[in-house]
CHARMM-style PDB file with segment names, atoms N, HN, CA, C and O in Angstrom:
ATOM      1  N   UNK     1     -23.367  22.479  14.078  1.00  0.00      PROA
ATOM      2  CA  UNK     1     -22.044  22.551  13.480  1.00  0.00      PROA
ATOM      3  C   UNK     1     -21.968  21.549  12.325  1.00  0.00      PROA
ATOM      4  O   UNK     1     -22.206  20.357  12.515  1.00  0.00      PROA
ATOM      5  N   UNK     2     -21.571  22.136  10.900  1.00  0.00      PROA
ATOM      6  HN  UNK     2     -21.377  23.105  10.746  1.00  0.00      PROA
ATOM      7  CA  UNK     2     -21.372  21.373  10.224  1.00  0.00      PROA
ATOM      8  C   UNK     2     -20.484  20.593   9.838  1.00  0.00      PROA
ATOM      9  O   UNK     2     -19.660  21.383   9.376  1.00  0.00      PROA
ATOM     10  N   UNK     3     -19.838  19.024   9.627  1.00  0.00      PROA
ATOM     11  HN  UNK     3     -20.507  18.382  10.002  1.00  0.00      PROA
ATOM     12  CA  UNK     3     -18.450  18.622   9.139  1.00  0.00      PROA
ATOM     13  C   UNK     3     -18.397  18.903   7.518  1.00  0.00      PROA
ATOM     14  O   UNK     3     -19.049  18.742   6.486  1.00  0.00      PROA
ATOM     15  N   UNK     4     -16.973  19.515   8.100  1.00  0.00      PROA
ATOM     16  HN  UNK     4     -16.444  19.645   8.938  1.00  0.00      PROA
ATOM     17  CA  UNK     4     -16.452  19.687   6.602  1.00  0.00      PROA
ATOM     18  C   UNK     4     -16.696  18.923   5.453  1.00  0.00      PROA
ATOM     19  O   UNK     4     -16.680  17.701   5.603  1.00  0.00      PROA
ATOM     20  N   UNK     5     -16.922  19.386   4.316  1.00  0.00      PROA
ATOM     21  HN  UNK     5     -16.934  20.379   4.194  1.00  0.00      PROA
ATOM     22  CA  UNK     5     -16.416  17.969   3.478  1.00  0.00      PROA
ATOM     23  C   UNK     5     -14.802  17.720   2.995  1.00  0.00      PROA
ATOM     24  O   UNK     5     -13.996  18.649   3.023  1.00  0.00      PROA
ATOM     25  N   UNK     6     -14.557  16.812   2.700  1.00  0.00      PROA
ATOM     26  HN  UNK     6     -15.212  16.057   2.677  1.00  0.00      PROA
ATOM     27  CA  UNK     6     -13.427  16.467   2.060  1.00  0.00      PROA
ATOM     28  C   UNK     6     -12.986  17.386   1.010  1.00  0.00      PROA
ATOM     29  O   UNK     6     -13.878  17.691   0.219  1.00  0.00      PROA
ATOM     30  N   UNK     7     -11.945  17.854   0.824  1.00  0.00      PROA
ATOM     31  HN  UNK     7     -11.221  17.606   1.467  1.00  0.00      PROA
ATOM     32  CA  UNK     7     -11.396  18.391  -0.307  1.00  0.00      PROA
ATOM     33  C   UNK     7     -11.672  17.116  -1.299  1.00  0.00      PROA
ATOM     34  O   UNK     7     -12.142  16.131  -0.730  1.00  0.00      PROA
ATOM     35  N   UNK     8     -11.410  16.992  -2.900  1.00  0.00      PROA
ATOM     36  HN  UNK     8     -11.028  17.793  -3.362  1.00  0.00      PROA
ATOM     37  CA  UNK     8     -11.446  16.438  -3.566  1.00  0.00      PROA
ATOM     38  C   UNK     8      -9.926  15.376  -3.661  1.00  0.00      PROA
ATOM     39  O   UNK     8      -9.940  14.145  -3.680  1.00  0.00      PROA
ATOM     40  N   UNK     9      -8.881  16.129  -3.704  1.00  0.00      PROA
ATOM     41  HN  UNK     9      -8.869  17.129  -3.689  1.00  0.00      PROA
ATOM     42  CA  UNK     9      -7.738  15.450  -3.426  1.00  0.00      PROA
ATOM     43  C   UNK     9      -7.368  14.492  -2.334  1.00  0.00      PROA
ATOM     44  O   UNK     9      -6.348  13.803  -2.336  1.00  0.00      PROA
ATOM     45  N   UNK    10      -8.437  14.512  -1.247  1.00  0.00      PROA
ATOM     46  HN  UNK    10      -9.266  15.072  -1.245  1.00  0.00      PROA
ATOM     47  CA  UNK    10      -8.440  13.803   0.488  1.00  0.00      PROA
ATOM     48  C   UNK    10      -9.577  12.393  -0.256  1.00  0.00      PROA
ATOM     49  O   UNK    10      -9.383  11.199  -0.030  1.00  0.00      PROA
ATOM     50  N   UNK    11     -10.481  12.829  -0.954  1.00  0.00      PROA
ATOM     51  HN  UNK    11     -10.639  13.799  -1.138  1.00  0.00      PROA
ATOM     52  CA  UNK    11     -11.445  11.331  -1.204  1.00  0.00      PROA
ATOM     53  C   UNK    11     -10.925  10.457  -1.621  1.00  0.00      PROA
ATOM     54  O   UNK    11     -10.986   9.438  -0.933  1.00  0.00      PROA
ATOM     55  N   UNK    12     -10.117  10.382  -3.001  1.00  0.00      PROA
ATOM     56  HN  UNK    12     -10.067  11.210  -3.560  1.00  0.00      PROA
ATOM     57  CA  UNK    12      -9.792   8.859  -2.961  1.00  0.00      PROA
ATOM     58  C   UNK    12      -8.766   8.393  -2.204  1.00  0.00      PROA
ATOM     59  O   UNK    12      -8.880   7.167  -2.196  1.00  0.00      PROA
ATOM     60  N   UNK    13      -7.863   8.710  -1.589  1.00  0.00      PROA
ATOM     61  HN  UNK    13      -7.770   9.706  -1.595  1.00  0.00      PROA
ATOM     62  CA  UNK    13      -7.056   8.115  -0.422  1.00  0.00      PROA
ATOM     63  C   UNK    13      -7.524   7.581   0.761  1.00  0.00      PROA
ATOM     64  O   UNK    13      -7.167   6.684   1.525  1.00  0.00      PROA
ATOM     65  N   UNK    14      -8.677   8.608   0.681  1.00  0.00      PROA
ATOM     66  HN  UNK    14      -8.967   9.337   0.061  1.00  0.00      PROA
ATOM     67  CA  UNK    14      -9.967   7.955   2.211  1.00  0.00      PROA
ATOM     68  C   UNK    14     -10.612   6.709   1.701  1.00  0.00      PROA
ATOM     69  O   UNK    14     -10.484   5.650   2.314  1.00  0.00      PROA
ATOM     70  N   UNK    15     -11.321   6.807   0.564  1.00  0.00      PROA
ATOM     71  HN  UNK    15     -11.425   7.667   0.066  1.00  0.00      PROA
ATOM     72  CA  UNK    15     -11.880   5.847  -0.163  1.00  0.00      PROA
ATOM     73  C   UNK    15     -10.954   4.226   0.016  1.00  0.00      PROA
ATOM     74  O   UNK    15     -11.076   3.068   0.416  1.00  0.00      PROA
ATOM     75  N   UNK    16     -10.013   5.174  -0.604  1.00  0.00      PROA
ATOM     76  HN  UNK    16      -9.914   6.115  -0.929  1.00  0.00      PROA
ATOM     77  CA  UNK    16      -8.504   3.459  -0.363  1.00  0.00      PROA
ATOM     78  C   UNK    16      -8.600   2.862   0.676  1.00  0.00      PROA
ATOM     79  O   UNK    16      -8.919   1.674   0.725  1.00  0.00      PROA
ATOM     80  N   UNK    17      -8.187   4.006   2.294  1.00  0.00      PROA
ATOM     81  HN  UNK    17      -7.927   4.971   2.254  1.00  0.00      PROA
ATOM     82  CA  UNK    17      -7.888   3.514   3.323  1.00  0.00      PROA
ATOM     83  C   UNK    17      -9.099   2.435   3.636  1.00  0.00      PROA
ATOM     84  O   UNK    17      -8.987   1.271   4.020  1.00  0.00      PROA
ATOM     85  N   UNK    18     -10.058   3.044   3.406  1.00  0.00      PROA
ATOM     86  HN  UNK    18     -10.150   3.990   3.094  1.00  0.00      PROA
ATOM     87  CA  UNK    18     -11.545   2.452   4.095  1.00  0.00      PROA
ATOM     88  C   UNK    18     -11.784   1.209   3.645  1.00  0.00      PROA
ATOM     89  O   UNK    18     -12.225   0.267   4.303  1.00  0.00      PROA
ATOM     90  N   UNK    19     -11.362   1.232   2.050  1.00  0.00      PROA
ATOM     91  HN  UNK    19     -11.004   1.997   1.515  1.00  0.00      PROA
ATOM     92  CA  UNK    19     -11.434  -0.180   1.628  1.00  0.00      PROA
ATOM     93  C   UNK    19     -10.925  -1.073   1.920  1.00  0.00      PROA
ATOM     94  O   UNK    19     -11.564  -2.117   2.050  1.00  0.00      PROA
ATOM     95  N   UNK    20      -9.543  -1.019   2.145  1.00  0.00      PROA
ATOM     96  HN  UNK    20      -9.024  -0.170   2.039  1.00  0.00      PROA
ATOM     97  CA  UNK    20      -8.111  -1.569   2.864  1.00  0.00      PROA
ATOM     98  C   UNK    20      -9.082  -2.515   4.040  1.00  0.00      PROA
ATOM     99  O   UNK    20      -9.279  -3.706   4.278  1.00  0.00      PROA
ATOM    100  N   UNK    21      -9.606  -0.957   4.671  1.00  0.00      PROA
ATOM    101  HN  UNK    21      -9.447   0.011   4.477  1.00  0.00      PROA
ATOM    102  CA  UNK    21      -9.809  -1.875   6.251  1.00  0.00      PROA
ATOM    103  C   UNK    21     -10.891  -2.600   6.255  1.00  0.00      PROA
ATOM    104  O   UNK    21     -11.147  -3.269   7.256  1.00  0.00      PROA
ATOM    105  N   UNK    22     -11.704  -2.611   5.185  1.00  0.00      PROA
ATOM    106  HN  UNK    22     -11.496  -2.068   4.371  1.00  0.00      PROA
ATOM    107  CA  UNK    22     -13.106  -3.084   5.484  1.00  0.00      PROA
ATOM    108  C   UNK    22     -12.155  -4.497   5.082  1.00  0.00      PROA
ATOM    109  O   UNK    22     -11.811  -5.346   5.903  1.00  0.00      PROA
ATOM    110  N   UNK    23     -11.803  -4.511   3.483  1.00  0.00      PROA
ATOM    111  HN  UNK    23     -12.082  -3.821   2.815  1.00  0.00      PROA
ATOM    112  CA  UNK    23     -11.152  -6.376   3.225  1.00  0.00      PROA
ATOM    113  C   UNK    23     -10.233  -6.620   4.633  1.00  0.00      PROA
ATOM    114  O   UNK    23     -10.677  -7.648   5.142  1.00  0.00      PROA
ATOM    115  N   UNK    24      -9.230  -6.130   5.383  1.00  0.00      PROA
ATOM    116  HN  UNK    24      -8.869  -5.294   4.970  1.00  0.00      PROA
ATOM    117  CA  UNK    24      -8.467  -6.550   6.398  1.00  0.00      PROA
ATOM    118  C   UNK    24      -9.131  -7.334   7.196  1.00  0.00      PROA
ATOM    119  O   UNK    24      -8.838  -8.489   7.504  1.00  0.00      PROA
ATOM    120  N   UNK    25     -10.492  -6.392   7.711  1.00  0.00      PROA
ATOM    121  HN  UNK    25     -10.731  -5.453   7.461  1.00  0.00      PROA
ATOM    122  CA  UNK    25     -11.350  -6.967   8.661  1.00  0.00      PROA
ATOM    123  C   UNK    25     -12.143  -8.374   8.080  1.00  0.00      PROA
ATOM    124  O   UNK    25     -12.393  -9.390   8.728  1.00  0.00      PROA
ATOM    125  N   UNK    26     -12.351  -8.185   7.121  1.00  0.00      PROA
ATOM    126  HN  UNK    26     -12.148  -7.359   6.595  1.00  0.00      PROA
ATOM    127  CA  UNK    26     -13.574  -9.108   6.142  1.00  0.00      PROA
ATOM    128  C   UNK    26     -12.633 -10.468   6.145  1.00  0.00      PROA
ATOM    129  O   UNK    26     -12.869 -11.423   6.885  1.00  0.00      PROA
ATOM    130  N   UNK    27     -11.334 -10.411   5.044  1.00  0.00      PROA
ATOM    131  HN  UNK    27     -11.142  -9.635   4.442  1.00  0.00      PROA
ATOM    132  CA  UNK    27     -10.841 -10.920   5.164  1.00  0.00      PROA
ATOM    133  C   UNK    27      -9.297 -11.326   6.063  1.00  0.00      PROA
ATOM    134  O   UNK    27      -8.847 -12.040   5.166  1.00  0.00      PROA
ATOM    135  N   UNK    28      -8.582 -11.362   6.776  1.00  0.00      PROA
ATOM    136  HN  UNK    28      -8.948 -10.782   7.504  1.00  0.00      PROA
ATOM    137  CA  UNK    28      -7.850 -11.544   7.271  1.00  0.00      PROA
ATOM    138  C   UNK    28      -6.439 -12.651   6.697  1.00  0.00      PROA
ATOM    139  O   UNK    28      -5.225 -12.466   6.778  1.00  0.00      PROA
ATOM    140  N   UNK    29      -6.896 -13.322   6.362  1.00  0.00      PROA
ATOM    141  HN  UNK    29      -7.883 -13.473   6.296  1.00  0.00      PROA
ATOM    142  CA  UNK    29      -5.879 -13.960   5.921  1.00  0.00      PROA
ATOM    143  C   UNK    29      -5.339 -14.112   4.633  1.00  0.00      PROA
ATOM    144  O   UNK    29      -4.160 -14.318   4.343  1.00  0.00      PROA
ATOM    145  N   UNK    30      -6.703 -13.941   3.579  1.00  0.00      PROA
ATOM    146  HN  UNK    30      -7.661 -13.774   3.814  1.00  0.00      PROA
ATOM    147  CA  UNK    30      -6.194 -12.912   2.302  1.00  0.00      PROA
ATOM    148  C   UNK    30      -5.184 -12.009   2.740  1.00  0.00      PROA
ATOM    149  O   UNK    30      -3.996 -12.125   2.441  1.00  0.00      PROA
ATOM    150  N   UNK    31      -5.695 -11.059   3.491  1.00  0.00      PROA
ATOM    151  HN  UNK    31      -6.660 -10.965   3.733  1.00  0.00      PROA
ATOM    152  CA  UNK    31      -5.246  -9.875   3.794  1.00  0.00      PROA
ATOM    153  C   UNK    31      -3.508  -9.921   4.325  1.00  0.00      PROA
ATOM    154  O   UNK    31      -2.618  -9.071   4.354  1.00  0.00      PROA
ATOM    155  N   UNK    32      -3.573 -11.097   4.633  1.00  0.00      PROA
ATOM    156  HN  UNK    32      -4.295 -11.788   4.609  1.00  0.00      PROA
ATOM    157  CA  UNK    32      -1.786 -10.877   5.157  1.00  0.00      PROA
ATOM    158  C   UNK    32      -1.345 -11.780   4.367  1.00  0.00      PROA
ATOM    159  O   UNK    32      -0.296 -12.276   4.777  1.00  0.00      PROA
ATOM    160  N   UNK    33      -1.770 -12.246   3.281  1.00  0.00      PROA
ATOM    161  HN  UNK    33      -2.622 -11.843   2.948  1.00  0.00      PROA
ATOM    162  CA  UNK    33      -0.991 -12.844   1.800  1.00  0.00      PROA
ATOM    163  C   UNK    33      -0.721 -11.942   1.105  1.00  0.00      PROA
ATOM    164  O   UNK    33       0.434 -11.763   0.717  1.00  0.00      PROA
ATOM    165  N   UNK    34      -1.761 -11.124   0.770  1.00  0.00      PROA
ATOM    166  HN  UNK    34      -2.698 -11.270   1.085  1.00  0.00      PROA
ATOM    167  CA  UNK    34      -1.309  -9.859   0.087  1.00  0.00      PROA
ATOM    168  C   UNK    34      -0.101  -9.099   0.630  1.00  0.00      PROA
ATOM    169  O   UNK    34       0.893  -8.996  -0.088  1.00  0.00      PROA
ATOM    170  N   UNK    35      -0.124  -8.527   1.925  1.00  0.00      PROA
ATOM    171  HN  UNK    35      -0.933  -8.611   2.508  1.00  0.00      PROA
ATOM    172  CA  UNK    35       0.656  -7.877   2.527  1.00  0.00      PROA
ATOM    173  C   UNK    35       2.141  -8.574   2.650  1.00  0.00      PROA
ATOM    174  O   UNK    35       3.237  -8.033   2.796  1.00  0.00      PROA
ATOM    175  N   UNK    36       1.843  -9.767   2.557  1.00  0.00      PROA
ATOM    176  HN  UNK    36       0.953 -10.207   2.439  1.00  0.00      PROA
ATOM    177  CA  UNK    36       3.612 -10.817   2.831  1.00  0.00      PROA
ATOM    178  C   UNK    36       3.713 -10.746   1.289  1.00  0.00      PROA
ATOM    179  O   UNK    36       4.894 -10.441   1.123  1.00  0.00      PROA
ATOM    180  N   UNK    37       3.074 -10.868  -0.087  1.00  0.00      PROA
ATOM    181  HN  UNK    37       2.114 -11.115   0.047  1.00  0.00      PROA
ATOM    182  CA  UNK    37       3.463 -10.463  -1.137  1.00  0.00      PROA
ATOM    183  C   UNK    37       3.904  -9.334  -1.872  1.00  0.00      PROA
ATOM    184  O   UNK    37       4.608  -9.324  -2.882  1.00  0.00      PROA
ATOM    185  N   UNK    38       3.278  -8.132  -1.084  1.00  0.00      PROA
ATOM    186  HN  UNK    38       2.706  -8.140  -0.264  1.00  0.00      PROA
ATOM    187  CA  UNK    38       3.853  -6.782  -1.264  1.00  0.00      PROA
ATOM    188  C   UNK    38       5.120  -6.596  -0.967  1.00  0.00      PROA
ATOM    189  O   UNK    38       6.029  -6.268  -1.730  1.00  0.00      PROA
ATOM    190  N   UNK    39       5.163  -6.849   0.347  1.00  0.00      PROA
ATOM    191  HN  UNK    39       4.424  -7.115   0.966  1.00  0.00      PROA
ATOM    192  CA  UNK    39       7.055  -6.914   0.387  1.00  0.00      PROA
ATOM    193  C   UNK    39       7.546  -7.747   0.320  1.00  0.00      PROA
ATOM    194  O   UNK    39       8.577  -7.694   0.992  1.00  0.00      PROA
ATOM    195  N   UNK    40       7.343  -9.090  -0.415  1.00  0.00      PROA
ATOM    196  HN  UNK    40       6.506  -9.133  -0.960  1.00  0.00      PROA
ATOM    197  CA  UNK    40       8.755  -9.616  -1.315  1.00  0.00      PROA
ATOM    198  C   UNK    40       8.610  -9.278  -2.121  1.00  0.00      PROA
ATOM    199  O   UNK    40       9.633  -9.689  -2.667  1.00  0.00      PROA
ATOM    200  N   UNK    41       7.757  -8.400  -3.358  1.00  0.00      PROA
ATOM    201  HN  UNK    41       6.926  -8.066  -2.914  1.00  0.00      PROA
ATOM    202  CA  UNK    41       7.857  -7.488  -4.305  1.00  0.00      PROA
ATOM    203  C   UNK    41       8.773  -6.260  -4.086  1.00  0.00      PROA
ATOM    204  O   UNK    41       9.750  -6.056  -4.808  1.00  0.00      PROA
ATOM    205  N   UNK    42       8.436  -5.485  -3.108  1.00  0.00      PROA
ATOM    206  HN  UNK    42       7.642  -5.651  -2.522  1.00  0.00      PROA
ATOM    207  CA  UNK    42       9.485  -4.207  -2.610  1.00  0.00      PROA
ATOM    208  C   UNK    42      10.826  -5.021  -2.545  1.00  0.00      PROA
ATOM    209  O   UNK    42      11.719  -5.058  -3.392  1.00  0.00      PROA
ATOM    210  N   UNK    43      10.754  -5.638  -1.387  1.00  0.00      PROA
ATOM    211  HN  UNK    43      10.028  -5.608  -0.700  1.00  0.00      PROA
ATOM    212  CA  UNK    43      12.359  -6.616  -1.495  1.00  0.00      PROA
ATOM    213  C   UNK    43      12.951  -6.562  -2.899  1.00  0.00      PROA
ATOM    214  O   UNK    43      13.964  -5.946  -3.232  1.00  0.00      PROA
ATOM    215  N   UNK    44      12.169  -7.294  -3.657  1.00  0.00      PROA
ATOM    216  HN  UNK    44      11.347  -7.794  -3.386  1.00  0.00      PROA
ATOM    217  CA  UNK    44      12.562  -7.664  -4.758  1.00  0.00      PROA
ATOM    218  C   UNK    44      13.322  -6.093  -5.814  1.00  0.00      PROA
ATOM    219  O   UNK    44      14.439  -5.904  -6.295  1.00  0.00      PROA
ATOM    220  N   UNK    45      12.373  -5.471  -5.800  1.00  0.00      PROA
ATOM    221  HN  UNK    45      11.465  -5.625  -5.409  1.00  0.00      PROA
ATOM    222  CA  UNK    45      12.880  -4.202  -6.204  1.00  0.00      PROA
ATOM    223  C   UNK    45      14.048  -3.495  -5.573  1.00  0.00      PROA
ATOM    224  O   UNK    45      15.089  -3.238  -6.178  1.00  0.00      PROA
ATOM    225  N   UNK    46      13.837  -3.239  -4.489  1.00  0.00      PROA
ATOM    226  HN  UNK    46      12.991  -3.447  -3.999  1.00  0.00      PROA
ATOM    227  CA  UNK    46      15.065  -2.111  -3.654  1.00  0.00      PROA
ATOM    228  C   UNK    46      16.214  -3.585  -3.909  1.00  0.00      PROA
ATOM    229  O   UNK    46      17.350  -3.112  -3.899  1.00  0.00      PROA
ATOM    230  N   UNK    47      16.282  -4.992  -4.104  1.00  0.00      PROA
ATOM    231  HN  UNK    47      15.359  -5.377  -4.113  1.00  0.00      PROA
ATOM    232  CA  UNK    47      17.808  -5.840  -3.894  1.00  0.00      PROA
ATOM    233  C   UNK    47      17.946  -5.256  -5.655  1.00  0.00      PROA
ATOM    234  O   UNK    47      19.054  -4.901  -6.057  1.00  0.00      PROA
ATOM    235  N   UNK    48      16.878  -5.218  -6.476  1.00  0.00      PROA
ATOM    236  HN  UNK    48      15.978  -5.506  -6.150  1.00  0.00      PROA
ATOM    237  CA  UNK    48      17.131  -5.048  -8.088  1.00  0.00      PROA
ATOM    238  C   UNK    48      18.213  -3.284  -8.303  1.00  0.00      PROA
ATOM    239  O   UNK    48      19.290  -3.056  -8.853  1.00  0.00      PROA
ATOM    240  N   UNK    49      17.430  -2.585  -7.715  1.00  0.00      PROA
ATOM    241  HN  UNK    49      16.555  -2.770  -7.269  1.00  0.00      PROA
ATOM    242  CA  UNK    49      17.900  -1.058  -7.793  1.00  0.00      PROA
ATOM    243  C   UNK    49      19.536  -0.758  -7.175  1.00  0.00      PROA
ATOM    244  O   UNK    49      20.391   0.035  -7.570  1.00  0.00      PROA
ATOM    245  N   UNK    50      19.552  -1.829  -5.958  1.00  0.00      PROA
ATOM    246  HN  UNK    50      18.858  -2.473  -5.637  1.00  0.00      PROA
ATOM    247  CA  UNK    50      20.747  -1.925  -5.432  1.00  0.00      PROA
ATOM    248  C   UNK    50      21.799  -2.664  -6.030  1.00  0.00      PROA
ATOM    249  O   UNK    50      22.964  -2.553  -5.648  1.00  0.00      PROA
ATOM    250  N   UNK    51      21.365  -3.569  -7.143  1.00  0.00      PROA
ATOM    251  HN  UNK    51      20.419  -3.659  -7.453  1.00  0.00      PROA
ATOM    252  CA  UNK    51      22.702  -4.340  -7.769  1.00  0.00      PROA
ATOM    253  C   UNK    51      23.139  -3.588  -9.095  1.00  0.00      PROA
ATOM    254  O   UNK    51      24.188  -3.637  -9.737  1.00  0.00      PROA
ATOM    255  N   UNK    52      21.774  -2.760  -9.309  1.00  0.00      PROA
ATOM    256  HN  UNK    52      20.921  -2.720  -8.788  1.00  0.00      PROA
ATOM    257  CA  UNK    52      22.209  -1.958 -10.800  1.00  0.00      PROA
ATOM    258  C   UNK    52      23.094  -0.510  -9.938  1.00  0.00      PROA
ATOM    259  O   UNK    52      23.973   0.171 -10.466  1.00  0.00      PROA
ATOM    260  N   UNK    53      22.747  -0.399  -9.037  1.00  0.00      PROA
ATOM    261  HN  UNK    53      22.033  -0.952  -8.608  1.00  0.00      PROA
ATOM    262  CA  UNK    53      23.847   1.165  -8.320  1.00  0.00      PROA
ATOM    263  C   UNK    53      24.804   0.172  -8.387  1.00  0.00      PROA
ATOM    264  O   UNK    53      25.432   0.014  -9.434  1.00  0.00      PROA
ATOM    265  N   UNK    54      25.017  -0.569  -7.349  1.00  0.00      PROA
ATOM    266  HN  UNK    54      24.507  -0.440  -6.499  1.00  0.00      PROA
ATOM    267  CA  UNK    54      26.681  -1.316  -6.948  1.00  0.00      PROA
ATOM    268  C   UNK    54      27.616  -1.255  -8.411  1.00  0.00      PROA
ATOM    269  O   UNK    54      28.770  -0.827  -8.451  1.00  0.00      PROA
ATOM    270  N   UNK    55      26.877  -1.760  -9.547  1.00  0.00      PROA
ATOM    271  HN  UNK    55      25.940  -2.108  -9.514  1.00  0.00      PROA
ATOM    272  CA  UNK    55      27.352  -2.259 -11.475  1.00  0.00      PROA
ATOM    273  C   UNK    55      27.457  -0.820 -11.961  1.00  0.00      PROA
ATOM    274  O   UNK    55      27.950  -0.692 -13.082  1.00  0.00      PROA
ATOM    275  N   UNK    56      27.010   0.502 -11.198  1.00  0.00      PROA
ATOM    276  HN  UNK    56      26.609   0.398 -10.288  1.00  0.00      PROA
ATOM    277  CA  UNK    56      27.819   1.319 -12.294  1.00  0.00      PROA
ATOM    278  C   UNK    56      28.466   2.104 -12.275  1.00  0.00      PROA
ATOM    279  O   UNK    56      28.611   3.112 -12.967  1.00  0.00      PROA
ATOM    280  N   UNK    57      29.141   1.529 -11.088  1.00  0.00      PROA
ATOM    281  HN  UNK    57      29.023   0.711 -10.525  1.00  0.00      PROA
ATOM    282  CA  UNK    57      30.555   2.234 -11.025  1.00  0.00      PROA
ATOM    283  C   UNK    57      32.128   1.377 -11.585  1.00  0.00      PROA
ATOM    284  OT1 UNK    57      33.208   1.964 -11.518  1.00  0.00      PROA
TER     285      UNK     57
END
């Protein structure tokens, strides 16, 4: 039985994930600086998007 291959549109998202986990594992504590910096970036955005809705009305 053969495994499929990947559609073309499925590789680089696999590619991502895999990378993700290999640095997570590799590194760890990089890894949750990054991740505690990602969302005070999001934070930062969704409080930005929310004060320009509240201002235009």
């Amino acid at each position: 039985m053969l495994i499929p291959t990947p559609q073309r549109s499925r590789i680089v998202p696999t590619l991502l994930v895999l990378g993700v986990l290999v640095f997570i594992v590799r590194e760890p504590a990089k890894a949750a600086v990054m991740a505690s910096h990602g969302m005070d970036g999001l934070i930062n955005v969704v409080d930005a998007l929310a004060t320009f809705i509240s201002n235009l009305s």
